[in-house]
C-alpha positions in Angstrom: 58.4 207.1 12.2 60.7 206.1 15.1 62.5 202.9 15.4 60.7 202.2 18.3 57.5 202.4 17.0 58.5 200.7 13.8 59.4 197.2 16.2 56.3 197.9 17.7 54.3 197.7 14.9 56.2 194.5 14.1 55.6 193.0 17.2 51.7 193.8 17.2 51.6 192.8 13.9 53.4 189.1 15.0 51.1 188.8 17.8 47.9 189.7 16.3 48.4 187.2 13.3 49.1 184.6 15.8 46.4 185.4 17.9 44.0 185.5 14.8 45.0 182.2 13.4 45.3 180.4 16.8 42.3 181.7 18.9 39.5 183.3 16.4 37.2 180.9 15.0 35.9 181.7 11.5 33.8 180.1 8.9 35.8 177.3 6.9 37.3 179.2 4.0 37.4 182.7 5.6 41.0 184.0 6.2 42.0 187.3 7.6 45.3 188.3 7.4 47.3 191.4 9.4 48.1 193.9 6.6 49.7 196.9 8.5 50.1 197.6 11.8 50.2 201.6 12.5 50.7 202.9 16.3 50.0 206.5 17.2 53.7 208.0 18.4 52.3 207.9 22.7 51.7 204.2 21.9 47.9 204.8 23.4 46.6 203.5 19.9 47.1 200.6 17.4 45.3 200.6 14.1 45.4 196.8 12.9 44.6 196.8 9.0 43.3 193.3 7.9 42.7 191.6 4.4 39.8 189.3 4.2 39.1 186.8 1.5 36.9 186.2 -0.1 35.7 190.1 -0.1 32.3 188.7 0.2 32.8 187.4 3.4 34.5 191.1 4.7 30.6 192.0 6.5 30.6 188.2 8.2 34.8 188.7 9.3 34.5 192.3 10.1 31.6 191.4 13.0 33.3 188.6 14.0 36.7 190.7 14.7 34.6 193.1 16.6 32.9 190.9 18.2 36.4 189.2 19.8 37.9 192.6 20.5 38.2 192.1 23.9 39.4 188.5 24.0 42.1 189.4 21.0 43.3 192.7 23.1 43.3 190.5 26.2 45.5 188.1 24.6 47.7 190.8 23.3 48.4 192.4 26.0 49.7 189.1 27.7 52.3 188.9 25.0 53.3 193.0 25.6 55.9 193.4 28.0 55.7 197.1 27.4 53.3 200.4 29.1 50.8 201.6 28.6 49.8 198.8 26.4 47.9 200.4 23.1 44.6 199.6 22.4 43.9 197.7 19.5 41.2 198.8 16.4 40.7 196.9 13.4 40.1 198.3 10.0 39.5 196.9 6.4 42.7 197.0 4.0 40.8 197.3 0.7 44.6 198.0 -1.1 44.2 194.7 -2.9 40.6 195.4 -3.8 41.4 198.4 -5.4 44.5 197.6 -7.1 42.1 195.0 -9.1 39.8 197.4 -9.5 42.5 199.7 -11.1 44.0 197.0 -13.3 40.6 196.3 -15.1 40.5 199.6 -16.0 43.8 199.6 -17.2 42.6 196.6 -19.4 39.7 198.0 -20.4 41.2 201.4 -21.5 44.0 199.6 -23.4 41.5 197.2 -25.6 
């Protein structure tokens, strides 16, 4: 990945938290936080990977996100001084999910 990119994805990743926390309105005890930010190399595309907790709230936060697509992408690309400006798609980072997944099986096999 280039260094260019990599800042990029730093910058989204900045932006997009802000955005989230400052402008989104969720249920009380919902939070949704950036995970990973991945842009395609012709900066045309942003994958945004978000954690949601508690995981039984992922349906409820995942509509809302899509939902607010265009306001959040609006209010992105305010903040991007850059062209073209990539278009932003959410998706669900189940990393922490699984890694408690894994560990009770770990558990389980070792008792």
């Amino acid at each position: 990945m280039s260094d260019r990119i990599t800042k990029i994805n730093s910058l989204v990743q900045k932006h997009i938290g802000e955005i989230l926390t400052r402008d989104i309105s969720l249920k009380p005890g919902v939070f949704v936080t950036v995970a990973k930010v991945d842009t395609t190399p012709d900066l045309r595309y942003t994958r945004i990977f978000v954690s949601i907790f508690p995981e039984k709230e992922i349906d409820y936060a995942a509509k809302t996100l899509e939902k607010e697509l265009y306001q959040i992408q609006g209010a992105l690309n305010k903040k991007l001084v850059m062209k073209p400006l990539p278009k932003i798609e959410f998706k669900i980072d189940m990393t922490e999910s699984k890694a408690d997944e894994i560990e009770k099986l770990l558990k389980e096999i070792n008792n």
